[in-house]
C-alpha positions in Angstrom: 0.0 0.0 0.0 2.7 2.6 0.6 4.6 1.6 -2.5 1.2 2.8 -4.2 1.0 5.8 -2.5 4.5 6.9 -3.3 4.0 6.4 -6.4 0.7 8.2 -6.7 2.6 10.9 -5.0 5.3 10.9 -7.8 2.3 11.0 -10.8 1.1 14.3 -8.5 4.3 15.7 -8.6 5.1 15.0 -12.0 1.7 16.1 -13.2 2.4 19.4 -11.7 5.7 19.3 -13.2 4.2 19.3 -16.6 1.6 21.5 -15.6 4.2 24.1 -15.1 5.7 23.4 -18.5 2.8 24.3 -20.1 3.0 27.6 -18.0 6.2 28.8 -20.2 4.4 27.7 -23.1 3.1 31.8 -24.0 6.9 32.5 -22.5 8.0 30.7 -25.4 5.8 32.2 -27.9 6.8 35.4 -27.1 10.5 34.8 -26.7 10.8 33.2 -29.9 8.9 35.7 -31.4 10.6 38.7 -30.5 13.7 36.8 -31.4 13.0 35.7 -34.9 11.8 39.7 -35.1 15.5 40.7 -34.0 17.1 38.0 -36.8 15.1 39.1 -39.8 16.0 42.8 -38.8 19.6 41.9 -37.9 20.6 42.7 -41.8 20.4 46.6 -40.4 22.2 48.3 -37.6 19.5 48.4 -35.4 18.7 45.0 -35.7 22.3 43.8 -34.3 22.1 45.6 -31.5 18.8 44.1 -30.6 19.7 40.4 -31.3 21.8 40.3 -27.9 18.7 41.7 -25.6 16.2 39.3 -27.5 18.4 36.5 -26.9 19.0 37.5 -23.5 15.0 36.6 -22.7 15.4 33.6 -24.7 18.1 32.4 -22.2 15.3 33.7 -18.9 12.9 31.0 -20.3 15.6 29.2 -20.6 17.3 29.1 -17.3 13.5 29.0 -16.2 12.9 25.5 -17.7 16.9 24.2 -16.8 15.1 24.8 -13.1 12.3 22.9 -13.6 14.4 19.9 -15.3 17.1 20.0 -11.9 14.1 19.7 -9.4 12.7 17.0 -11.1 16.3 15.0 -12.4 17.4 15.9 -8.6 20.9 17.4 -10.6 21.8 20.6 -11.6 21.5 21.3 -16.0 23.7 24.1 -16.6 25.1 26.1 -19.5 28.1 28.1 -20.5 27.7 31.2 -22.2 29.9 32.9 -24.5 31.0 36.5 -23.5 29.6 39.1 -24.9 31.8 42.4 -24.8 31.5 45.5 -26.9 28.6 47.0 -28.6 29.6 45.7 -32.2 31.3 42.6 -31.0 27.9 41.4 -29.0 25.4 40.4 -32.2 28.4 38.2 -34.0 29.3 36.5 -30.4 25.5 35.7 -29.4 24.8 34.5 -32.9 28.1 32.0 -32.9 27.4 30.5 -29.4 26.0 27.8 -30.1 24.0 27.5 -26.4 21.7 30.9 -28.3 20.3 28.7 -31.1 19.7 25.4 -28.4 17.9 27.6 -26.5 15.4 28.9 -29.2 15.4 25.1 -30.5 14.2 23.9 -26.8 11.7 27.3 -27.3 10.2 26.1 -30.7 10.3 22.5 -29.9 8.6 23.0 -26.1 5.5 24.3 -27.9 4.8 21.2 -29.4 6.1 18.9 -26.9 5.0 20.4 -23.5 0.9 20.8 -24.4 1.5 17.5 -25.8 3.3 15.6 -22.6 0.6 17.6 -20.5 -2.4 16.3 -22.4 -1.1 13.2 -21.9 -1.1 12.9 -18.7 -4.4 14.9 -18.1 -6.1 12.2 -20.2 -4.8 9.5 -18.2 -6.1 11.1 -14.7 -9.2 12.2 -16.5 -9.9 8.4 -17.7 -9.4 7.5 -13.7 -12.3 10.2 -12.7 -14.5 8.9 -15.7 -14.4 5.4 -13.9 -14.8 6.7 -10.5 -17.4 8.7 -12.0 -19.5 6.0 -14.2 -21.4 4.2 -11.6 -23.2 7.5 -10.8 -24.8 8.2 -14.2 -24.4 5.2 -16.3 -27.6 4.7 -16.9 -28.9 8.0 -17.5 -28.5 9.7 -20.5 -28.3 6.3 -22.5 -31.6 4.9 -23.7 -29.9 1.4 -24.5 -28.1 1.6 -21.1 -24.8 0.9 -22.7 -21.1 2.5 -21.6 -18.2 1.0 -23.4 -15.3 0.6 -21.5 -12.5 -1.1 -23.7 -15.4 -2.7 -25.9 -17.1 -3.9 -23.0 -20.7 -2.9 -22.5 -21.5 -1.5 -19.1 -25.0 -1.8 -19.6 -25.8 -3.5 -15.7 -24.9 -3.3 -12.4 -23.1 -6.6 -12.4 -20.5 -4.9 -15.1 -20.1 -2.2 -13.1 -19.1 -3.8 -10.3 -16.8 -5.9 -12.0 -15.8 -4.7 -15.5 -15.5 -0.7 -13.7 -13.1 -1.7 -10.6 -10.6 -3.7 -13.0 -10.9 -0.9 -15.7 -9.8 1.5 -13.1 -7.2 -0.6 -11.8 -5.9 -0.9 -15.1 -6.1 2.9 -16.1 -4.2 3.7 -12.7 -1.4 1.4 -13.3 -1.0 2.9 -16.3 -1.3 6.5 -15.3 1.3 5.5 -12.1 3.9 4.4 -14.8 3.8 6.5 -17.6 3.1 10.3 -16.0 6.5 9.9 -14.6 7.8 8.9 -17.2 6.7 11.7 -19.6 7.7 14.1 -16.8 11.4 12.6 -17.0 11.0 12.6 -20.8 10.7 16.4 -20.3 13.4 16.7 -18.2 15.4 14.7 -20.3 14.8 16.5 -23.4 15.2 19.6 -21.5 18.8 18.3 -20.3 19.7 17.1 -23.7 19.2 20.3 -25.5 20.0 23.2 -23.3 23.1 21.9 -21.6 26.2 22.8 -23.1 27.3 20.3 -25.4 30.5 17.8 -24.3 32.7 18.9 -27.0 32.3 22.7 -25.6 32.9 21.6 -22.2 36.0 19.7 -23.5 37.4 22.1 -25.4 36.5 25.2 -22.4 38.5 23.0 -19.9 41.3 22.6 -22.1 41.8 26.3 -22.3 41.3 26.2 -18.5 43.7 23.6 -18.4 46.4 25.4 -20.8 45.7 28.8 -18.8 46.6 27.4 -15.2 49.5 25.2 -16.8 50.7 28.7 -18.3 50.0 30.4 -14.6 51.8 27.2 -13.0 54.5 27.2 -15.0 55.2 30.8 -13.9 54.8 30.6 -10.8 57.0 27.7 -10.4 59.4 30.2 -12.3 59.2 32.9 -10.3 60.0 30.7 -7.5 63.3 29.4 -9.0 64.0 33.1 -9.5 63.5 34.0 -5.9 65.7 31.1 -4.9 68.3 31.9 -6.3 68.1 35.4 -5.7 68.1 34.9 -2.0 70.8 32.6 -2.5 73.2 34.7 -4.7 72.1 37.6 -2.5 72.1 36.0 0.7 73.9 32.7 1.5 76.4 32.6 -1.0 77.7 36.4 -0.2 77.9 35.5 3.9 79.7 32.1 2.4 82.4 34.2 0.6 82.5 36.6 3.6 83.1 34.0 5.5 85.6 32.3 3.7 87.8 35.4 2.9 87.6 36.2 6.8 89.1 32.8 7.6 91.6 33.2 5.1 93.0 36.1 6.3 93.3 34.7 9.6 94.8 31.5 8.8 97.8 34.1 7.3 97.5 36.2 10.4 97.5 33.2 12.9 101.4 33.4 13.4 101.8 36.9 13.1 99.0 38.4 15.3 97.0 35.4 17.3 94.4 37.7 18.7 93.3 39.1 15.3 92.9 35.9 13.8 91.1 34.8 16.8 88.7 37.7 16.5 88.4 37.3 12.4 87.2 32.8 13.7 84.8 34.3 15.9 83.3 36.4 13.1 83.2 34.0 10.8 82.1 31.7 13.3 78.8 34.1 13.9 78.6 34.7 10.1 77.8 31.0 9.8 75.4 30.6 12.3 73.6 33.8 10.6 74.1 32.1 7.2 72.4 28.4 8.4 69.6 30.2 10.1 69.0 32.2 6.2 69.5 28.6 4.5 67.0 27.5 7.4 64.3 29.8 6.1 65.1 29.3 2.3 64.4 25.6 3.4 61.1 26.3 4.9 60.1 28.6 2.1 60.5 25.9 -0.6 58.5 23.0 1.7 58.2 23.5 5.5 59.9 20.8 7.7 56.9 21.2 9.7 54.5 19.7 7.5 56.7 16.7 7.7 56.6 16.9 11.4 53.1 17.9 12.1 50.9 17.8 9.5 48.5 20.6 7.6 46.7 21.2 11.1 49.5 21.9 13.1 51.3 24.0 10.8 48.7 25.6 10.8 48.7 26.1 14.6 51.8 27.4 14.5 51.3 30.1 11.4 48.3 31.0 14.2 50.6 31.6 16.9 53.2 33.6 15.7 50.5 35.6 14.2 50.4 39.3 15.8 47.0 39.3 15.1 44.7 36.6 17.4 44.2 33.7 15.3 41.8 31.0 16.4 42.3 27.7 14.1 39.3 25.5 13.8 40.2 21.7 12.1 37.5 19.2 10.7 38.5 16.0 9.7 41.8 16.9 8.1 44.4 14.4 8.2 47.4 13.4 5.9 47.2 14.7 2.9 49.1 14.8 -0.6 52.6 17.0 0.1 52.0 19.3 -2.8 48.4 20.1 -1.4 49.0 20.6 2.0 52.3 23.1 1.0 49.9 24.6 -1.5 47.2 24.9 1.6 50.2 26.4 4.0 51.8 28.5 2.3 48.2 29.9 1.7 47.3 30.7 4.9 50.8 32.2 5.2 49.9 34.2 3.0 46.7 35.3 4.2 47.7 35.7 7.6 50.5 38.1 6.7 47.8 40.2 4.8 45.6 40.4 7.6 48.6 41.4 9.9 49.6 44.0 7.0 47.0 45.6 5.1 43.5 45.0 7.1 43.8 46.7 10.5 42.3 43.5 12.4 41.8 42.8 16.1 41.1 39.3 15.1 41.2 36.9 12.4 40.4 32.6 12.0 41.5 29.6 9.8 39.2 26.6 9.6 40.5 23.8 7.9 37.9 20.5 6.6 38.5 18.0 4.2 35.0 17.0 2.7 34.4 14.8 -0.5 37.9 14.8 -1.9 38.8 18.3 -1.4 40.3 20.8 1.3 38.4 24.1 2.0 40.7 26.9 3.7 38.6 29.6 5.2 40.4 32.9 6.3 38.6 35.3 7.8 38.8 38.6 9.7 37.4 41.4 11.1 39.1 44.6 9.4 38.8 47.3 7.4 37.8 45.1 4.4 38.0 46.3 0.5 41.4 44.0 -0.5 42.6 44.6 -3.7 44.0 41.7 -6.2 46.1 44.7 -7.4 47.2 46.1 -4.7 50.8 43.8 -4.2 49.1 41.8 -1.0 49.9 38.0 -2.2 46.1 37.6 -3.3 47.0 37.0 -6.9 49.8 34.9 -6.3 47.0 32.8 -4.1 45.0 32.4 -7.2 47.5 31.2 -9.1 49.0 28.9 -6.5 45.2 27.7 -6.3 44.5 27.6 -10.0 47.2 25.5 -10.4 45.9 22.4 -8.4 42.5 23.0 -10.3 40.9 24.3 -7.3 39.0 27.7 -6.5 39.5 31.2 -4.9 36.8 33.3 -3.4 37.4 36.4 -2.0 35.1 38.4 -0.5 36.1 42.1 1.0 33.2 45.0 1.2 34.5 48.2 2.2 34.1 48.2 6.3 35.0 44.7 6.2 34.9 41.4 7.3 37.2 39.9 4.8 37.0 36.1 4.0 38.7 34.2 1.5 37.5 30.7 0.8 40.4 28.1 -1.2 39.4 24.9 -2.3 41.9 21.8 -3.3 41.1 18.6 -4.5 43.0 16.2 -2.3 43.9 13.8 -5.3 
């Protein structure tokens, strides 16, 4: 019994599924009116600038009926539009984008098809409330007494007690199996037509691709480039400074003990200098600390030596991939230095959580807000550190503030 109800639940819902198909029906009409209006007068001036606004409704109906196909497939159908810049530029991109003439397809074909799927369906419930209805006035405006259901005469009581209840019976069956099924042959031929096709997807993420390879590949550059900047400029000087020093001692050693003595001792503290620079080259390129504690409590300890107060908040992050979890500290590094920098904050978080194959990395804090990309604060080299791994950077700064900045990884 509650299989039967579930699925006279489902025929309701799909029933009012179509029902609201038929609803953009006059949407339709008009959209696909006004647009053809806009192609015949595209051959002037006027008419190119028009055909972007006319097919800018045509994608509202459009993104009206993608809505009604993802409630009822239970997945999202979604498009990808071409741009549209400049005032002459906007009629020849519209008209090449292929998703502009699926969408007045889907507009000419739902005409037919939705009235269509609809009436089918309302016959099917109407032949239920004909049966339900028959035993009240069968007999009435027939002079023969004779109702034909499925060639049967109902043309006596006993027939309507027995050839009625299996008629019904019948009809229901059929209306519980095929209504949902025309409602998912909506859907379907929704899906089918106004989702951008495969091939545009394919060849859209292999310009994404070639993009963040590009970005990557720079970056990783511009790493080398600061490497071995800070070690021409840095460790390698101290390392001749140091070497010339203990030269010049070993000659003086004979002559004048206590000078060489003092020129060891300088050297001496040169090195120390020198390993702690080497140290933090090191940690730059991939922090021991990963190694040692993992993404959390590196984390931790970005938090701590922080002058801003940082309160860290971890969900179920545990070992992951070295390249993503350098990628994920040397982002909050990042972020945390802006924060203690550029936005004026008394206080700032980091929450960490690994969901579904991928880390999210939430920065917040309380400042002034309004962070610029632009502005040399580390937020573009985030991106591109991000966009690298094929994950995704939100930032959002108002003017007054709070700033939060939202990095996803996948974790494979």
């Amino acid at each position: 019994m509650g299989g039967i109800v579930r699925r006279a639940k489902r025929a309701a819902r799909a029933t009012g599924h179509l029902v609201l198909g038929l609803l953009l029906v006059p949407l339709c009409v008009l959209a696909l009116l006004q647009f053809l209006v806009s192609l015949v007068l595209s051959v002037t001036f006027v008419g190119l600038l028009l055909v972007p606004y006319t097919a800018r409704v045509n994608r509202a109906v459009a993104g009206l009926a993608r809505r009604l196909a993802s409630r009822w497939l239970g997945r999202p159908v979604t498009a990808r539009y071409g741009p549209r810049t400049g005032i002459l530029n906007r009629a020849r991109l519209t008209l090449n984008d292929p998703m502009t003439w699926r969408d007045a397809g889907w507009l000419a074909l739902h005409l037919v098809a939705g009235p269509v799927l609809l009436a089918l369906a309302l016959g099917l419930w109407a032949g239920l409330g004909f049966d339900l209805s028959l035993p009240f006035w069968w007999w009435r405006p027939f002079p023969e007494h004779s109702v034909e259901l499925t060639g049967i005469a109902v043309d006596s009581w006993f027939r309507v007690v027995t050839v009625v209840p299996v008629h019904f019976a019948a009809v229901a069956a059929l209306a519980l199996w095929a209504i949902p099924l025309l409602a998912a042959a909506d859907a379907h031929l929704t899906r089918l037509i106004l989702t951008t096709p495969e091939r545009v997807r394919l060849a859209e993420r292999v310009a994404e691709l070639t993009e963040t390879r590009a970005a990557a590949l720079d970056a990783h550059g511009a790493e080398l480039r600061r490497i071995e900047r800070d070690l021409h400029d840095g460790a390698q000087a101290r390392l001749v400074s140091i070497a010339m020093r203990l030269g010049i001692a070993e000659r003086m050693m004979a002559a004048d003990p206590g000078k060489a003595a003092e020129l060891v001792a300088e050297a001496r503290r040169s090195t120390e200098e020198t390993m702690t620079e080497l140290r933090g080259i090191i940690r730059g390129m991939y922090p021991p600390i990963l190694s040692d504690r993992g993404l959390p409590g590196a984390v931790a300890a970005l938090a701590a030596a922080c002058p801003v107060p940082v309160t860290t908040t971890t969900d179920g992050v545990g070992r992951l991939p070295a390249a993503v979890e350098a990628a994920a500290y040397f982002v909050v590094a990042e972020a945390l230095t802006n924060v203690a920098k550029h936005s004026g904050a008394s206080s700032a978080s980091v929450r960490l959580s690994e969901a579904d194959g991928r880390l999210t990395v939430v920065v917040g804090d309380n400042g002034r807000g309004a962070a610029d990309e632009t502005g040399g604060t580390g937020l573009s080299g985030i991106r591109r550190r991000v966009a690298a791994f094929d994950g995704r950077t939100d930032l959002a700064s108002p003017p007054g503030g709070p700033t939060t900045l939202i990095v996803e990884l996948p974790c494979h």
